[in-house]
HTML snippet that shows the backbone in 3Dmol.js (N, CA, C, O; Angstrom):
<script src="https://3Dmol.org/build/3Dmol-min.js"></script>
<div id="view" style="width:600px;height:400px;position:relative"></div>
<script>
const pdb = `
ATOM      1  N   UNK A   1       0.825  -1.198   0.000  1.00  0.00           N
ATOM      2  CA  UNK A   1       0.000   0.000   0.000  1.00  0.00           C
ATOM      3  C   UNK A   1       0.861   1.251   0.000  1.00  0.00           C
ATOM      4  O   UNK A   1       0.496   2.115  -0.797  1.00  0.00           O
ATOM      5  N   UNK A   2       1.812   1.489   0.653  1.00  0.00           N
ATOM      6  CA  UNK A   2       2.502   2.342   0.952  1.00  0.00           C
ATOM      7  C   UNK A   2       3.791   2.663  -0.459  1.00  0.00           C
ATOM      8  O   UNK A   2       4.464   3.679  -0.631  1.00  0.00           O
ATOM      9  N   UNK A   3       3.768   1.524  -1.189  1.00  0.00           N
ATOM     10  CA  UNK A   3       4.114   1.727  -2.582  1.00  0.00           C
ATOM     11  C   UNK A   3       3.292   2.098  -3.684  1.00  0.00           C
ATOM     12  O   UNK A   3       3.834   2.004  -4.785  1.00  0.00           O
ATOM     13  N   UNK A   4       1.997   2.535  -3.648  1.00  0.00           N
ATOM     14  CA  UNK A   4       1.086   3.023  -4.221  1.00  0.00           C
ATOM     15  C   UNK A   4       1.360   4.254  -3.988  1.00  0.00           C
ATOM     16  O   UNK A   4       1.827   4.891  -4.933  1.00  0.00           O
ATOM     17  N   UNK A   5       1.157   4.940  -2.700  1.00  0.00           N
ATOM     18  CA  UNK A   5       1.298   6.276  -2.432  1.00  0.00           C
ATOM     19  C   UNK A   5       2.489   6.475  -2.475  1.00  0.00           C
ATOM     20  O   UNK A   5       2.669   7.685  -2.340  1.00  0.00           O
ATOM     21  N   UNK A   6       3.600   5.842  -2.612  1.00  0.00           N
ATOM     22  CA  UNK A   6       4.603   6.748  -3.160  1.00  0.00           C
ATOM     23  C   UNK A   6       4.923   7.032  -4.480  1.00  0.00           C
ATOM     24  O   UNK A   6       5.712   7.886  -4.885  1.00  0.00           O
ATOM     25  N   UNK A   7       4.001   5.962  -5.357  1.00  0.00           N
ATOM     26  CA  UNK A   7       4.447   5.930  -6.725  1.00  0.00           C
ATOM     27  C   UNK A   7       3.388   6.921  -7.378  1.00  0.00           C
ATOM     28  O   UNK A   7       3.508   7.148  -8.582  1.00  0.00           O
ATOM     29  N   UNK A   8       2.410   7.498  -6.700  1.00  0.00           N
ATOM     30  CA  UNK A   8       1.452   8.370  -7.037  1.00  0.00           C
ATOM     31  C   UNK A   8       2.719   9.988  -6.870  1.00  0.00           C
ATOM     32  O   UNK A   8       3.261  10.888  -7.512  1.00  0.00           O
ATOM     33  N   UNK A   9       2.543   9.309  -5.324  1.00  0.00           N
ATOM     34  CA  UNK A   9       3.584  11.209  -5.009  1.00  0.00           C
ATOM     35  C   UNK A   9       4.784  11.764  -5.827  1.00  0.00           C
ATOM     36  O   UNK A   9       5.276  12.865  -6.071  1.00  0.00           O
ATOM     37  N   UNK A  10       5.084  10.060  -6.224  1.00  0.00           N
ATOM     38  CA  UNK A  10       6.169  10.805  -7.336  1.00  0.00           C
ATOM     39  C   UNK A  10       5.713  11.240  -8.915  1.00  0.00           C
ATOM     40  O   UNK A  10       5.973  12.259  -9.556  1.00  0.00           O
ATOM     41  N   UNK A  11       4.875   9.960  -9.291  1.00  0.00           N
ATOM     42  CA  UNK A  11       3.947  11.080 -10.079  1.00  0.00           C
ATOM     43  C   UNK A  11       3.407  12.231 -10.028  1.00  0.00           C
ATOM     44  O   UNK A  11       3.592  12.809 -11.099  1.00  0.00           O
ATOM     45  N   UNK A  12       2.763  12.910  -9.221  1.00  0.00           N
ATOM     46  CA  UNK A  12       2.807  14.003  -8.783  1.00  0.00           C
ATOM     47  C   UNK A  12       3.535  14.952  -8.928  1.00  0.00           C
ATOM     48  O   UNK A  12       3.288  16.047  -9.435  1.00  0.00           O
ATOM     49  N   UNK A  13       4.937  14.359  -8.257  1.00  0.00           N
ATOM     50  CA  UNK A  13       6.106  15.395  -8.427  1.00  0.00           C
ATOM     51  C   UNK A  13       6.805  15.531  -9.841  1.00  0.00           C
ATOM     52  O   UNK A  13       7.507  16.414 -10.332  1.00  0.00           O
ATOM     53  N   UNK A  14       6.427  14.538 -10.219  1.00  0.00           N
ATOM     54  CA  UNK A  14       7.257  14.269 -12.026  1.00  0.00           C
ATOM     55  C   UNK A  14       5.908  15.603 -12.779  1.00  0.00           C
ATOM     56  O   UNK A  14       6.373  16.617 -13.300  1.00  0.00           O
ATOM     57  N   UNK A  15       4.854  15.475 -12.748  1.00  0.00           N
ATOM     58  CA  UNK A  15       4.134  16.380 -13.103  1.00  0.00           C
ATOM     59  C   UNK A  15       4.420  17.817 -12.749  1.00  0.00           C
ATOM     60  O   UNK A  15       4.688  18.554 -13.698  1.00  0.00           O
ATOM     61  N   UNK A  16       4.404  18.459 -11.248  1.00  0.00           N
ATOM     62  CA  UNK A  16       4.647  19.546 -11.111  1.00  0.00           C
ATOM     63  C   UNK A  16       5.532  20.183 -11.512  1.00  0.00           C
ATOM     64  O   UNK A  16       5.255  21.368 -11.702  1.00  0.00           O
ATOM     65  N   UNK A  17       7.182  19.672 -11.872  1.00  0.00           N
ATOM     66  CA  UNK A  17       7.966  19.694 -12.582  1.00  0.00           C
ATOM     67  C   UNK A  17       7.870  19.987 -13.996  1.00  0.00           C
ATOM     68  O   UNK A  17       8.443  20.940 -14.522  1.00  0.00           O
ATOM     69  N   UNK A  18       7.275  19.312 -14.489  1.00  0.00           N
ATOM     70  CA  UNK A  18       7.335  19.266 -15.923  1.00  0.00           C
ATOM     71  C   UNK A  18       6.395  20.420 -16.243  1.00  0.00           C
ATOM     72  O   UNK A  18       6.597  21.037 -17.288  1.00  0.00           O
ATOM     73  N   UNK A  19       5.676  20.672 -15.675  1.00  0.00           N
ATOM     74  CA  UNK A  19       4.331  22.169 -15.978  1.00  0.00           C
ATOM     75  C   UNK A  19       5.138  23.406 -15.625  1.00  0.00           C
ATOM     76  O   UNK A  19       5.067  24.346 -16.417  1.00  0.00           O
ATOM     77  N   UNK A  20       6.011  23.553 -14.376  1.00  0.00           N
ATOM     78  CA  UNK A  20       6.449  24.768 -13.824  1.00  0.00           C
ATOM     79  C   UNK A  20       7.624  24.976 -15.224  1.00  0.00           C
ATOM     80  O   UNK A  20       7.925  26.094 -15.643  1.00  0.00           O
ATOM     81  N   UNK A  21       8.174  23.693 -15.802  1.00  0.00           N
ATOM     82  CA  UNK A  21       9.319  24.159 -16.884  1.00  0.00           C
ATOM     83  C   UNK A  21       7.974  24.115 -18.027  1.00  0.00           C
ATOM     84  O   UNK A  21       8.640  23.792 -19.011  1.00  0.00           O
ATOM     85  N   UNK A  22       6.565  24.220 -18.549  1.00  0.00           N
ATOM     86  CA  UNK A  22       6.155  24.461 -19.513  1.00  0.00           C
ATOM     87  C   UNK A  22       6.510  23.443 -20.604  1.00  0.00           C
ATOM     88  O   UNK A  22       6.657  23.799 -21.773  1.00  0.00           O
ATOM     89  N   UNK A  23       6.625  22.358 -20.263  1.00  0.00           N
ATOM     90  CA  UNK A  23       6.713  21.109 -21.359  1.00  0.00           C
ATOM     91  C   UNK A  23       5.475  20.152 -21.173  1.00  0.00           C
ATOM     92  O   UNK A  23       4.890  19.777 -20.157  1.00  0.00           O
ATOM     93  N   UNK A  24       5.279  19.886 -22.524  1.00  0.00           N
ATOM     94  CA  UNK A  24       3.895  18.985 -22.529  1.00  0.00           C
ATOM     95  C   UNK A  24       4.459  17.353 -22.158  1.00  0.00           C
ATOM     96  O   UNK A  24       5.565  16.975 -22.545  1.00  0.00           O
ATOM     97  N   UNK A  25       3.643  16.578 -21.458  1.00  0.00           N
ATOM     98  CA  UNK A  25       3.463  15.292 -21.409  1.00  0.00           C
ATOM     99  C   UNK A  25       4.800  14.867 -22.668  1.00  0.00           C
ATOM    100  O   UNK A  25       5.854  14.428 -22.210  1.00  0.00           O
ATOM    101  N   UNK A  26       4.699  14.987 -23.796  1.00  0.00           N
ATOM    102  CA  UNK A  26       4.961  14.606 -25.035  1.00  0.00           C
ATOM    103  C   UNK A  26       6.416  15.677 -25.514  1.00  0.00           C
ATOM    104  O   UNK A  26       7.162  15.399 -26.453  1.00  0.00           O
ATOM    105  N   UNK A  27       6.532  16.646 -24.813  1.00  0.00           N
ATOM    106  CA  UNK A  27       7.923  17.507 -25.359  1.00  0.00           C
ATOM    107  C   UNK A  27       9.053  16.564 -24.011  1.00  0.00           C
ATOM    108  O   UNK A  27      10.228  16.207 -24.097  1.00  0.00           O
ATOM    109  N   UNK A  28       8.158  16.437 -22.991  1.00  0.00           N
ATOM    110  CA  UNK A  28       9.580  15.933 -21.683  1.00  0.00           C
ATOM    111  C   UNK A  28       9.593  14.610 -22.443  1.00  0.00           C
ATOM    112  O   UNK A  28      10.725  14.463 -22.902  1.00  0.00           O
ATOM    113  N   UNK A  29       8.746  13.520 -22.785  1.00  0.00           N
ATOM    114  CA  UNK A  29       9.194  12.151 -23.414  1.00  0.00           C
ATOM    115  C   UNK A  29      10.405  12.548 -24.246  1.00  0.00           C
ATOM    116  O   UNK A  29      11.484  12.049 -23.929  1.00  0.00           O
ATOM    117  N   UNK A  30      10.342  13.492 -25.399  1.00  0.00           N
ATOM    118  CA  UNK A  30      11.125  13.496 -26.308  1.00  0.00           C
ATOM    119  C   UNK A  30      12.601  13.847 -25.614  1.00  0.00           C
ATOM    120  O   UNK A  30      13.677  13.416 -26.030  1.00  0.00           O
ATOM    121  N   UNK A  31      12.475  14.441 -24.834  1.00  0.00           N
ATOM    122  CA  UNK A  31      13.455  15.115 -24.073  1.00  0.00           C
ATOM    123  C   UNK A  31      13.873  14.115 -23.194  1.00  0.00           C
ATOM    124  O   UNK A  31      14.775  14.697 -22.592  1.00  0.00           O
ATOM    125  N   UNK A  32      13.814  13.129 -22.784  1.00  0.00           N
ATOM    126  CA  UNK A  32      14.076  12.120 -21.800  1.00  0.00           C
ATOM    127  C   UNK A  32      14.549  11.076 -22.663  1.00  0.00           C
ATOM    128  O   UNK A  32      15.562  10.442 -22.367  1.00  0.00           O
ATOM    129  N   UNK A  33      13.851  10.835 -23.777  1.00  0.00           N
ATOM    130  CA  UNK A  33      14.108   9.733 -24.176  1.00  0.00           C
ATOM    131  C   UNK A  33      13.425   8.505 -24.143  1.00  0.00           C
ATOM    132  O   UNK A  33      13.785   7.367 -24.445  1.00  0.00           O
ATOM    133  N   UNK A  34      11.984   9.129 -23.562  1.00  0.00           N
ATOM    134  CA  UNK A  34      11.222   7.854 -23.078  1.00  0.00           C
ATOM    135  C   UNK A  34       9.697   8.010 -24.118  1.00  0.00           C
ATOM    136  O   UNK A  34       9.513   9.033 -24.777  1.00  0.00           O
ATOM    137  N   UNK A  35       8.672   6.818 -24.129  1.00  0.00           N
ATOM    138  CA  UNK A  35       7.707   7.295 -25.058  1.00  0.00           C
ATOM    139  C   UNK A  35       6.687   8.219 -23.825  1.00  0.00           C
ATOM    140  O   UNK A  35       6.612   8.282 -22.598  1.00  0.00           O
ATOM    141  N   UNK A  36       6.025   8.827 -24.986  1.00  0.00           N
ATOM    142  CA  UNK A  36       5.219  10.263 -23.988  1.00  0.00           C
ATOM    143  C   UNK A  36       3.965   9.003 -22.887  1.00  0.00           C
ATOM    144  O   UNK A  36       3.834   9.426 -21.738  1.00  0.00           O
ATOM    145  N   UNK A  37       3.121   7.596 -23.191  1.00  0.00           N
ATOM    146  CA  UNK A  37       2.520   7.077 -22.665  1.00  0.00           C
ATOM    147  C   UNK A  37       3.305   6.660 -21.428  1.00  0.00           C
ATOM    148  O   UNK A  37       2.634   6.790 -20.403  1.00  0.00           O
ATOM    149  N   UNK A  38       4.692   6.137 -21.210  1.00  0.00           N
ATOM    150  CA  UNK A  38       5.377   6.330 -20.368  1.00  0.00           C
ATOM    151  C   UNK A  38       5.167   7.522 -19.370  1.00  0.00           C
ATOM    152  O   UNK A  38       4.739   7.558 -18.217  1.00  0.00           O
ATOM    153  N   UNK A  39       5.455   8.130 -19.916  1.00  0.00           N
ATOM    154  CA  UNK A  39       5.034   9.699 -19.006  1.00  0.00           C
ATOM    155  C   UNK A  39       3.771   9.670 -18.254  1.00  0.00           C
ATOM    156  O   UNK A  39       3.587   9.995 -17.081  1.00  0.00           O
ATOM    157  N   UNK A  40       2.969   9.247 -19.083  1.00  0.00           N
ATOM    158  CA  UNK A  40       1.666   9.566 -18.240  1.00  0.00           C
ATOM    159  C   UNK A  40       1.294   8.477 -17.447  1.00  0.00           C
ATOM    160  O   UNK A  40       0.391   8.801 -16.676  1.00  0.00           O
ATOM    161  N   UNK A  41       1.630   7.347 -17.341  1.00  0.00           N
ATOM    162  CA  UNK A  41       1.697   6.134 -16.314  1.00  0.00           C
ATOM    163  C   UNK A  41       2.521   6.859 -15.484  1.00  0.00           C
ATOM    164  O   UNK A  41       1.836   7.110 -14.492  1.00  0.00           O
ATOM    165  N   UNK A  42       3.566   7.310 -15.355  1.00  0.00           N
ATOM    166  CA  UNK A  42       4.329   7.644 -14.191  1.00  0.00           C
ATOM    167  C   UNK A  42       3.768   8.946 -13.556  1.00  0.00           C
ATOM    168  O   UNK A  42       3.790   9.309 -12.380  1.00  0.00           O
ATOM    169  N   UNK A  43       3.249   9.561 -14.686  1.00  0.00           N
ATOM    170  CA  UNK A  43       2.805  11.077 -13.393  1.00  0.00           C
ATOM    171  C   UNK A  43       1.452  10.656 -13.064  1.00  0.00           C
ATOM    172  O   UNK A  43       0.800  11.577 -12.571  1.00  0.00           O
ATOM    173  N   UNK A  44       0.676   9.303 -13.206  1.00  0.00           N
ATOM    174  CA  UNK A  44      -0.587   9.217 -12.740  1.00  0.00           C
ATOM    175  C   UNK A  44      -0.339   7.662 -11.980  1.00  0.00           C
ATOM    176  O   UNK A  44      -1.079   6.687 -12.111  1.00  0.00           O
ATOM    177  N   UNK A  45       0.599   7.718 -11.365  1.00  0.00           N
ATOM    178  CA  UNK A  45       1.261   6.198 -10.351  1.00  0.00           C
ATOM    179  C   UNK A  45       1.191   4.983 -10.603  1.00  0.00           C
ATOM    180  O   UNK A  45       1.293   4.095  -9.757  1.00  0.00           O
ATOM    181  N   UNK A  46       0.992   4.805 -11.921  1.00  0.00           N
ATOM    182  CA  UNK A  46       0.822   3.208 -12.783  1.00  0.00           C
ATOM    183  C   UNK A  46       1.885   2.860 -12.703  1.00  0.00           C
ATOM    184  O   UNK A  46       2.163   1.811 -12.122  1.00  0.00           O
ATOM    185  N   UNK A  47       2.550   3.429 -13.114  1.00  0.00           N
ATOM    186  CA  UNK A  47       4.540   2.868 -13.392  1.00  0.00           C
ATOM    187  C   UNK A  47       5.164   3.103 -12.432  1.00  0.00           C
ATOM    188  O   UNK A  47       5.156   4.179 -11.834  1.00  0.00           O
ATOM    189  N   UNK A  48       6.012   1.794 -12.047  1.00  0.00           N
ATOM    190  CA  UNK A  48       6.794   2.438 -11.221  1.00  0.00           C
ATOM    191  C   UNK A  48       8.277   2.745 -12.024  1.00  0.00           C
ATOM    192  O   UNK A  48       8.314   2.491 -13.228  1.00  0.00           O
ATOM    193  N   UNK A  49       9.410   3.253 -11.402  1.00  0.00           N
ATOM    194  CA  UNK A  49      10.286   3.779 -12.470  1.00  0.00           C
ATOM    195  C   UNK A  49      11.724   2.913 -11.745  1.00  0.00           C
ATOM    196  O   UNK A  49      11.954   2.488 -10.612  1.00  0.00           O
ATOM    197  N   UNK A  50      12.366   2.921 -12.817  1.00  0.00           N
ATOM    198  CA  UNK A  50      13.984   2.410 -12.793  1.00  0.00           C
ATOM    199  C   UNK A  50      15.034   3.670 -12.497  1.00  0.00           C
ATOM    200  O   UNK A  50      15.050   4.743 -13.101  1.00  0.00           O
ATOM    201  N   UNK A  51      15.918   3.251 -11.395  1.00  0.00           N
ATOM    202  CA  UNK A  51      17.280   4.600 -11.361  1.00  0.00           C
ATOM    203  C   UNK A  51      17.221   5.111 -13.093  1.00  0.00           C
ATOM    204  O   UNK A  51      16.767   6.223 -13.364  1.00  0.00           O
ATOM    205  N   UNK A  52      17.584   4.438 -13.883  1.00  0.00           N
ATOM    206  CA  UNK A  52      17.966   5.152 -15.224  1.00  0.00           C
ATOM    207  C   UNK A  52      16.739   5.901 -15.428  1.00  0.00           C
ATOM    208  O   UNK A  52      17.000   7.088 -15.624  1.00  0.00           O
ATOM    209  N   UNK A  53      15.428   5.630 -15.456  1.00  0.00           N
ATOM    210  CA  UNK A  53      13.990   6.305 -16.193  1.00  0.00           C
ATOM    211  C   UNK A  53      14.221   7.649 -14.903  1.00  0.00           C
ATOM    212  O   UNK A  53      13.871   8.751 -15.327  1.00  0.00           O
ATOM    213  N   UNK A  54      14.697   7.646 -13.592  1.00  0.00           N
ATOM    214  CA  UNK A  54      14.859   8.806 -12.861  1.00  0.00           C
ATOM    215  C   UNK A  54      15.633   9.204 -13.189  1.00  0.00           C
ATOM    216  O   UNK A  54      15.787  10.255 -12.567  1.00  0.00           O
ATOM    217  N   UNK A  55      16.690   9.010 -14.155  1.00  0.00           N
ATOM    218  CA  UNK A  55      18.281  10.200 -13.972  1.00  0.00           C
ATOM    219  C   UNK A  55      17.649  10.781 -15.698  1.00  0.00           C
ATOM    220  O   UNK A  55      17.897  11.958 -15.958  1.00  0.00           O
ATOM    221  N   UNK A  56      17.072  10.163 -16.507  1.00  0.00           N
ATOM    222  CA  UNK A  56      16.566  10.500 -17.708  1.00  0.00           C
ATOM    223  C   UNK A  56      15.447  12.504 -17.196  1.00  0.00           C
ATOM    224  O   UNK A  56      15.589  13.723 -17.291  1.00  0.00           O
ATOM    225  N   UNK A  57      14.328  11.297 -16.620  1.00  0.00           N
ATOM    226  CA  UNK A  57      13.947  12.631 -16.210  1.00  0.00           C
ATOM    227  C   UNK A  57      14.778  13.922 -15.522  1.00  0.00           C
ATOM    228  O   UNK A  57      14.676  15.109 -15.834  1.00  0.00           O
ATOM    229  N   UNK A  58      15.392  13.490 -14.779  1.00  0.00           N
ATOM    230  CA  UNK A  58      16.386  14.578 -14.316  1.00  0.00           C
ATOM    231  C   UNK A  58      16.641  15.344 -14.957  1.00  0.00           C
ATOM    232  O   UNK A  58      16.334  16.532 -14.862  1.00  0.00           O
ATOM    233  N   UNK A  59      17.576  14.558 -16.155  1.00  0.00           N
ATOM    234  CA  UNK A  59      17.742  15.272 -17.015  1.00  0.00           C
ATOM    235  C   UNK A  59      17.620  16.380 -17.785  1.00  0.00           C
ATOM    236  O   UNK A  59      18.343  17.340 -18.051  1.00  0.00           O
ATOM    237  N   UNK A  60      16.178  15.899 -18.175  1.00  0.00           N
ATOM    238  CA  UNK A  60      15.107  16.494 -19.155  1.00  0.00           C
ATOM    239  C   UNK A  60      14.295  17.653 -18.359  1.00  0.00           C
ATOM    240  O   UNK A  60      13.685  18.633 -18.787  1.00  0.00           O
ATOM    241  N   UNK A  61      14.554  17.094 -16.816  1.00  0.00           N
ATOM    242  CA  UNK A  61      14.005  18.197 -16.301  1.00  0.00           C
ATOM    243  C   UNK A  61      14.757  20.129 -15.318  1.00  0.00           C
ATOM    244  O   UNK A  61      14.435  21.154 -14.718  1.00  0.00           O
ATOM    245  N   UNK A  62      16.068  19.178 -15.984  1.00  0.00           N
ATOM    246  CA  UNK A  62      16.877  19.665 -15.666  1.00  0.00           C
ATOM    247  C   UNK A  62      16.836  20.248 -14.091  1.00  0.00           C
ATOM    248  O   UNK A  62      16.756  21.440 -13.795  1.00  0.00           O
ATOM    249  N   UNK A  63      16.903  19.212 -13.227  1.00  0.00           N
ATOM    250  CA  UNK A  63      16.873  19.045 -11.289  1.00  0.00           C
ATOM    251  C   UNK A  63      17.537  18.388 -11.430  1.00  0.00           C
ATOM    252  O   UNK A  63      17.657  17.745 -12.473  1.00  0.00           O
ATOM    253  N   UNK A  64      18.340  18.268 -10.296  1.00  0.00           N
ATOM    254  CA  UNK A  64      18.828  16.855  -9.588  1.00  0.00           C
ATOM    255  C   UNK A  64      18.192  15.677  -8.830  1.00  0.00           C
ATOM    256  O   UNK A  64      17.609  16.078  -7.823  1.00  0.00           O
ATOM    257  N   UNK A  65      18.121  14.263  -9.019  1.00  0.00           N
ATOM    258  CA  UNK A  65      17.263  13.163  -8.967  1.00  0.00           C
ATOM    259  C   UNK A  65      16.711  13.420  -8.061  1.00  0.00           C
ATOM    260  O   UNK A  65      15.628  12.836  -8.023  1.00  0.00           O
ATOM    261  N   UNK A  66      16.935  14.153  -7.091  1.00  0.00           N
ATOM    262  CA  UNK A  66      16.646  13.850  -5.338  1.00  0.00           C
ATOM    263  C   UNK A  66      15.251  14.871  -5.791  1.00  0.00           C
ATOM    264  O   UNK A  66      14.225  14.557  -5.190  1.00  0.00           O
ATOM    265  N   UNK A  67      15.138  15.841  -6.606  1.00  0.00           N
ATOM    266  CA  UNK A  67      14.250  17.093  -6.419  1.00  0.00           C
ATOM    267  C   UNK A  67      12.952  16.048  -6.872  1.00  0.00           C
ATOM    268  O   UNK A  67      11.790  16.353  -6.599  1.00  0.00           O
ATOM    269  N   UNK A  68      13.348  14.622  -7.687  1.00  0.00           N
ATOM    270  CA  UNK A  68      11.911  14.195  -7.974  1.00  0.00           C
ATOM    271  C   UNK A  68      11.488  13.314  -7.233  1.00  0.00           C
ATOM    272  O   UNK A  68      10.578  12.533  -7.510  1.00  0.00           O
ATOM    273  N   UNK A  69      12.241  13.367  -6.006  1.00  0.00           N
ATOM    274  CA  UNK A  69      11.416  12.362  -4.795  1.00  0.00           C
ATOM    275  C   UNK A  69      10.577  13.288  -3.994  1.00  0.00           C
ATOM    276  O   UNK A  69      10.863  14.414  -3.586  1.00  0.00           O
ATOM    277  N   UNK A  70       9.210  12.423  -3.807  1.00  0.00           N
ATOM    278  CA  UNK A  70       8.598  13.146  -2.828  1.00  0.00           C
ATOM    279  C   UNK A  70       8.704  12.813  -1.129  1.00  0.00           C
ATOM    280  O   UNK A  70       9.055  11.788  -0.545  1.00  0.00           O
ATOM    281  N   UNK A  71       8.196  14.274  -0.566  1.00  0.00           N
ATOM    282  CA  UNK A  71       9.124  13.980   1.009  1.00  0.00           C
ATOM    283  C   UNK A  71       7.897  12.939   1.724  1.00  0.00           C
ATOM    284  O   UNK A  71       6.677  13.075   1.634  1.00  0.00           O
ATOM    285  N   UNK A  72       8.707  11.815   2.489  1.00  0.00           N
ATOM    286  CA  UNK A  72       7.850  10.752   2.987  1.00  0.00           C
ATOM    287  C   UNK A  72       8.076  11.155   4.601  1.00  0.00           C
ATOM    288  O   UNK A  72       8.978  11.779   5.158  1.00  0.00           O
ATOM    289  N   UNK A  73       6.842  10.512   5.105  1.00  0.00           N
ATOM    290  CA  UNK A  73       7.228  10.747   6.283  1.00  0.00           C
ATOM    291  C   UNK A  73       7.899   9.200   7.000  1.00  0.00           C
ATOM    292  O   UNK A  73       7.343   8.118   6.812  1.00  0.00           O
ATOM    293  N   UNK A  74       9.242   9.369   7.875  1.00  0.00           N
ATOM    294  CA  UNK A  74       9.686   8.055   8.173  1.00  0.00           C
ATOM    295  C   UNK A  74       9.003   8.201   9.937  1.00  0.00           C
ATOM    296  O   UNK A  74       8.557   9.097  10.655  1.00  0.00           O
ATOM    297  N   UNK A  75       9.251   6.816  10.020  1.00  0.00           N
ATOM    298  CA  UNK A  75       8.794   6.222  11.396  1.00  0.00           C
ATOM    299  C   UNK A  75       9.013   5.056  12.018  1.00  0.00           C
ATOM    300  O   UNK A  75       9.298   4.386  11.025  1.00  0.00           O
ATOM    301  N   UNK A  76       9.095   4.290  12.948  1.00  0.00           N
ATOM    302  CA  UNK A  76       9.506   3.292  13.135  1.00  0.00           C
ATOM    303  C   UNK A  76       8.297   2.479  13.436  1.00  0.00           C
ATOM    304  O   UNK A  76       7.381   3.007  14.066  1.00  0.00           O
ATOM    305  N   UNK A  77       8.193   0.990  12.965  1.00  0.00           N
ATOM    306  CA  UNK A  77       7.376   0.203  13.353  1.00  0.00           C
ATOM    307  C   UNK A  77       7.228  -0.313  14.851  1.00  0.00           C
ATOM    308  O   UNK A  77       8.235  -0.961  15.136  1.00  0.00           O
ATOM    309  N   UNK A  78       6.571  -0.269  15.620  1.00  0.00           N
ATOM    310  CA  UNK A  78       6.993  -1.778  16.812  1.00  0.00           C
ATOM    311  C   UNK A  78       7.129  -2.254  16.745  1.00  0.00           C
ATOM    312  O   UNK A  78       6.771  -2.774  15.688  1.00  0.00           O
ATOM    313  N   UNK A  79       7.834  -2.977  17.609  1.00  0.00           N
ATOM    314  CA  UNK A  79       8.124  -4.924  17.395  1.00  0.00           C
ATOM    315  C   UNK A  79       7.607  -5.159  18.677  1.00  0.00           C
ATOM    316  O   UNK A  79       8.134  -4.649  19.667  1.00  0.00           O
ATOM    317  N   UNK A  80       6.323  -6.109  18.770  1.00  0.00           N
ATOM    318  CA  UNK A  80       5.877  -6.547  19.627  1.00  0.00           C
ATOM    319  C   UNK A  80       6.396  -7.774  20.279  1.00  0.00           C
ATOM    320  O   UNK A  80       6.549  -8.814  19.640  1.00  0.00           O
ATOM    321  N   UNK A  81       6.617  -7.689  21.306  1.00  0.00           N
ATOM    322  CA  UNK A  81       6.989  -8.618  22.419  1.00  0.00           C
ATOM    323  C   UNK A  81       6.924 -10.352  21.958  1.00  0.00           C
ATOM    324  O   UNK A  81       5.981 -10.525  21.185  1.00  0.00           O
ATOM    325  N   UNK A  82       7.489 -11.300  22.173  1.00  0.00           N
ATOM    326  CA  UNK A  82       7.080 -12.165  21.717  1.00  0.00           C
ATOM    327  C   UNK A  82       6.526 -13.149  23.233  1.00  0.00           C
ATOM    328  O   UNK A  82       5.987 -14.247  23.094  1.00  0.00           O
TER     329      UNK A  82
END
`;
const viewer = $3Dmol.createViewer("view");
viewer.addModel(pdb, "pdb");
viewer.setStyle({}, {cartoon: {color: "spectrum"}});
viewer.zoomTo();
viewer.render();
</script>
């Protein structure tokens, strides 16, 4: 579950990106190197992505990889007693 919502948030973030630089769905594919349906599985959390499909976007989006992670919140589980 918790890989759903992150693969959404980074969709998300792959989107906000790509609008604030004014590239369509279909100009960042070309620019990445990837096909534009690609694109839209990943900014709508279908896909999940490979280090290379993140350093591509980087790229194209000209950020550094880290700017297209979204911030998670960490926490620790319990470990219940046995």
């Amino acid at each position: 579950m918790q890989g759903e919502v992150f693969k959404r948030r980074f969709g998300e973030r792959v989107q906000e990106l790509r609008l604030d630089s004014g590239l369509s769905q279909e100009a960042l594919a070309n620019t990445a190197g990837l096909h534009r349906t690609h694109i839209s599985l990943i900014e709508r959390g279908r896909r999940s992505v490979r280090l290379e499909t993140i350093e591509q976007l980087a790229r194209a989006l000209n950020v550094q990889p880290g700017t297209l992670m979204p911030i998670i919140k960490l926490g620790r589980k319990k470990i219940a007693d046995s």
